[in-house]
C-alpha positions in Angstrom: 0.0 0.0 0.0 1.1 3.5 -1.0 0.7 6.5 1.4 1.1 9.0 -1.7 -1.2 7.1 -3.6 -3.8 6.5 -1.1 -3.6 10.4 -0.1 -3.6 11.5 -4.0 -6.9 9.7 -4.5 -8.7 10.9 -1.5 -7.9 14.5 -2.8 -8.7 14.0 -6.3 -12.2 12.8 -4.5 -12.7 15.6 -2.0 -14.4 17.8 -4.4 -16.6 14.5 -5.3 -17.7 13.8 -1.8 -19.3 16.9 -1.2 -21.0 17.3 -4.3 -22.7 13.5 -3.5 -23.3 14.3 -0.1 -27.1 15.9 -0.9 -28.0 12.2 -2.6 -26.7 10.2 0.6 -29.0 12.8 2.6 -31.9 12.5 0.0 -31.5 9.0 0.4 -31.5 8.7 4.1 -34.8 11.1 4.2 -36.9 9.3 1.9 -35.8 5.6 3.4 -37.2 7.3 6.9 -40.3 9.1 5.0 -40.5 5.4 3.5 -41.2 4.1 6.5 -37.5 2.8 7.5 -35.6 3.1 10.9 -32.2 4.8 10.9 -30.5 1.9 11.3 -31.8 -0.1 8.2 -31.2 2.9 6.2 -27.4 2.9 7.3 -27.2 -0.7 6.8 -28.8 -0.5 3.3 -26.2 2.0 2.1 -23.6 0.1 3.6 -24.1 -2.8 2.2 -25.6 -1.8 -1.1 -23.9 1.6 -1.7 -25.4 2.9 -4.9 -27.8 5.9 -5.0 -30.0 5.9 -7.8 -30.7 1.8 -7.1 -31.1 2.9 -3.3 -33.9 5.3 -4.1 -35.9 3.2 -6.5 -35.2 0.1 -4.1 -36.8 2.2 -1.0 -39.4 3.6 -3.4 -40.7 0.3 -4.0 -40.0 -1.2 -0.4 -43.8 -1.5 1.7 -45.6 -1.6 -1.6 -47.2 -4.6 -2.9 -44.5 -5.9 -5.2 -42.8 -9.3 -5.3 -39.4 -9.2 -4.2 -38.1 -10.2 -7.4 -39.6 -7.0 -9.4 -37.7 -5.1 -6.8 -34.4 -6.9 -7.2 -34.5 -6.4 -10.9 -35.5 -3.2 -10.9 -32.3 -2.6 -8.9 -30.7 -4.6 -11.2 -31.6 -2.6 -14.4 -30.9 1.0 -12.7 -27.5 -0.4 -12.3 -27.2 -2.5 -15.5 -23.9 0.3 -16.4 -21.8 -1.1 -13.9 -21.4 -4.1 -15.8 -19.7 -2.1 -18.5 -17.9 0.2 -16.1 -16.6 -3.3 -15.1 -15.3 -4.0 -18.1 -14.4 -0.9 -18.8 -11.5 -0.8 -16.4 -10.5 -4.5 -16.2 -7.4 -3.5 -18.0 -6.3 -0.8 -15.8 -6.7 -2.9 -12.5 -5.7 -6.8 -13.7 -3.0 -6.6 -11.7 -5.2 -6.4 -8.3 -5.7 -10.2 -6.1 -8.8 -11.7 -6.1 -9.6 -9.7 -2.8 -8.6 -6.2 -4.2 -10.6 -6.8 -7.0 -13.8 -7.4 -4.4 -12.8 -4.2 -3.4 -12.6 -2.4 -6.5 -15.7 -3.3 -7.6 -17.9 -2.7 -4.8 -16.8 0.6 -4.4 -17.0 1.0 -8.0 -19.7 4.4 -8.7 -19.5 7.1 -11.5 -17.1 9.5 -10.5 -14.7 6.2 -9.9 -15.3 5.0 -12.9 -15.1 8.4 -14.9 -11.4 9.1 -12.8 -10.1 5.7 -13.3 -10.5 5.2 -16.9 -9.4 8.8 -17.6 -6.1 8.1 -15.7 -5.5 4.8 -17.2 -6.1 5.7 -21.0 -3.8 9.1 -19.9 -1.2 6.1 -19.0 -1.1 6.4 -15.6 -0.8 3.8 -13.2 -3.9 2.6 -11.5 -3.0 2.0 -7.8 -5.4 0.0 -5.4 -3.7 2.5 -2.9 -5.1 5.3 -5.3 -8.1 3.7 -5.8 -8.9 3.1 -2.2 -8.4 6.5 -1.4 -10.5 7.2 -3.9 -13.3 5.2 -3.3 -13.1 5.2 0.7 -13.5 9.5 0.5 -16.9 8.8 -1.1 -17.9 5.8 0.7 -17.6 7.2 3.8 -18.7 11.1 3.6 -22.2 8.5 2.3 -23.1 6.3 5.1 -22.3 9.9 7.5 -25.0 11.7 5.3 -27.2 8.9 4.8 -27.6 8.8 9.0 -28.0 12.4 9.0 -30.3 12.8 6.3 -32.6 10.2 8.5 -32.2 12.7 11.6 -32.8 16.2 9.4 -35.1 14.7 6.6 -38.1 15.6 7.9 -36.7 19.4 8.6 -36.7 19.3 4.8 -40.2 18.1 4.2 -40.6 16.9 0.2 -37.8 17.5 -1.6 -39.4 17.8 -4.8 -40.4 21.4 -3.8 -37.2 22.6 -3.0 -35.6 21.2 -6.4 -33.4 18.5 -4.5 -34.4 16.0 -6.9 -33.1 17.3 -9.8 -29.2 17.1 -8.5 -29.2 13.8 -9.8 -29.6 13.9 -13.1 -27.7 17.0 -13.5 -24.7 15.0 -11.8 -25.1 12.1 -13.9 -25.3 14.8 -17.1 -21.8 16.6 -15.5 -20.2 13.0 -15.8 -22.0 12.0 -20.0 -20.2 15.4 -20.4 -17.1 14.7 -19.4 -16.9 12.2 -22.4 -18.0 14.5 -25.0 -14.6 14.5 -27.0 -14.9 11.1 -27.7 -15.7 9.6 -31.2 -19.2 9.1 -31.8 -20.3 10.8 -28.4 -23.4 12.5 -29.8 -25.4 10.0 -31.9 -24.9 7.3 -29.2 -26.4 9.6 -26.0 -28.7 10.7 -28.8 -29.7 7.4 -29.4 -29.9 6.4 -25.6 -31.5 9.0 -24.7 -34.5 9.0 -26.9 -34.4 4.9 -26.5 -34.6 5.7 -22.6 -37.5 8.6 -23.2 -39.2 5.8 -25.5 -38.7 3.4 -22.8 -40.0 5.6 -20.1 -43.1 5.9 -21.5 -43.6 2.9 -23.0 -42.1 0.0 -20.1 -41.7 2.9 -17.6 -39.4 3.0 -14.4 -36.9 2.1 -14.0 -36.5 -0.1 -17.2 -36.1 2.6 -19.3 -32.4 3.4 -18.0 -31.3 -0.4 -19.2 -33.2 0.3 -22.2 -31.6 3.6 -23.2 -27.5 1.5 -22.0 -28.3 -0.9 -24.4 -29.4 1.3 -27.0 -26.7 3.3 -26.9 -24.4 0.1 -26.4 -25.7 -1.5 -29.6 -24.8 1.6 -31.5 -21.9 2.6 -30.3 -20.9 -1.2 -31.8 -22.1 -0.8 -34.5 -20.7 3.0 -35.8 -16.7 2.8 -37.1 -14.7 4.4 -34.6 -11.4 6.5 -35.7 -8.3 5.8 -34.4 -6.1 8.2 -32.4 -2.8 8.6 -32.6 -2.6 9.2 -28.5 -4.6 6.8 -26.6 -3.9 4.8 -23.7 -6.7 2.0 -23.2 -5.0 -1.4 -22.9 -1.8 -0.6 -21.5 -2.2 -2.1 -18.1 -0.5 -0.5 -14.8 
């Protein structure tokens, strides 16, 4: 384990932590208005740890749905981290079995988006750097999910004061962050008016797997240029 490394990763995700620590509040008020105790609500993010399948997990919680609905509902909202997953296998191959336990789990988003960018920039992914990483989100989450439980109903609906909208304007910050690469406008093009199509048709949450494989099955499909600098598959 690298101190440097450990240390340079936290950093890089200080900025990250506090602009996710809203959603692990969110979260922790609607598991409460939900009709969950503190303590579940700590152990779900915990032990689950992903936001958007949190919320439509605890949405659908006390309702009259089978249990399997829910778990593929959770399922489909986080469908993408089976290509994040793939995504960065070559960047962290060198991880053991446990490491790699690790990696994934904490896997989210901004993780994703950092560790892919520094690996195809030909840096070397560190599990040090990735821990530090991934534990200065982690953390900061399961703090704001318990105090979201304690405050949430100081809030009241967060729907009137906007708070639901941070999500998808995080998740459009991160599509962004990909916009110089090849072919980046007809595939969110395509996924998004898949997902719109799906929304309306299937409806929530299938419409997010729907508008991933959409996008996916084009992005396959189009021919993608070359570039002369470009560091995916060199491994750390």
């Amino acid at each position: 384990m690298s101190k440097a490394d450990f240390i340079q990763g936290a950093r890089l995700a200080a900025p990250l932590c506090v602009s996710a620590a809203p959603f692990g509040a969110l979260f922790g008020a609607v598991a409460v208005a939900n009709g969950q105790t503190i303590a579940e609500a700590a152990v779900m993010s915990l032990t689950l740890f992903a936001g958007a399948s949190q919320l439509v997990g605890i949405e659908l919680f006390g309702q009259k749905i089978a249990p399997w609905v829910i778990v593929l509902s959770i399922f489909a909202v986080n469908f993408r981290h089976i290509l994040y997953s793939a995504a960065i296998v070559p960047y962290v191959r060198h991880f053991t079995p446990v490491q790699k336990f690790v990696t994934f789990f904490l896997l989210t988003d901004p993780q994703f988006a950092e560790t892919l960018k520094r690996g195809e920039a030909g840096g070397e992914v560190s599990f040090s750097w990735y821990l530090g990483f991934g534990l200065m989100i982690y953390v900061p989450w399961q703090v704001t999910t318990v105090l979201g439980g304690i405050f949430g109903q100081l809030i009241g609906d967060p729907k009137l004061i906007g708070i639901d909208v941070l999500l998808p304007i995080y998740f459009m910050a991160l599509v962004l962050g990909f916009r110089k690469r090849a072919n980046f406008l007809p595939v969110v093009a395509m996924s998004g008016a898949a997902s719109v199509i799906g929304y309306h048709t299937i409806g929530s949450p299938w419409h997010v797997s729907v508008g991933a494989v959409a996008g996916m099955l084009l992005a396959a499909a189009l021919p993608v240029k070359r570039q002369a600098k470009h560091g995916g598959g060199k491994e750390a």
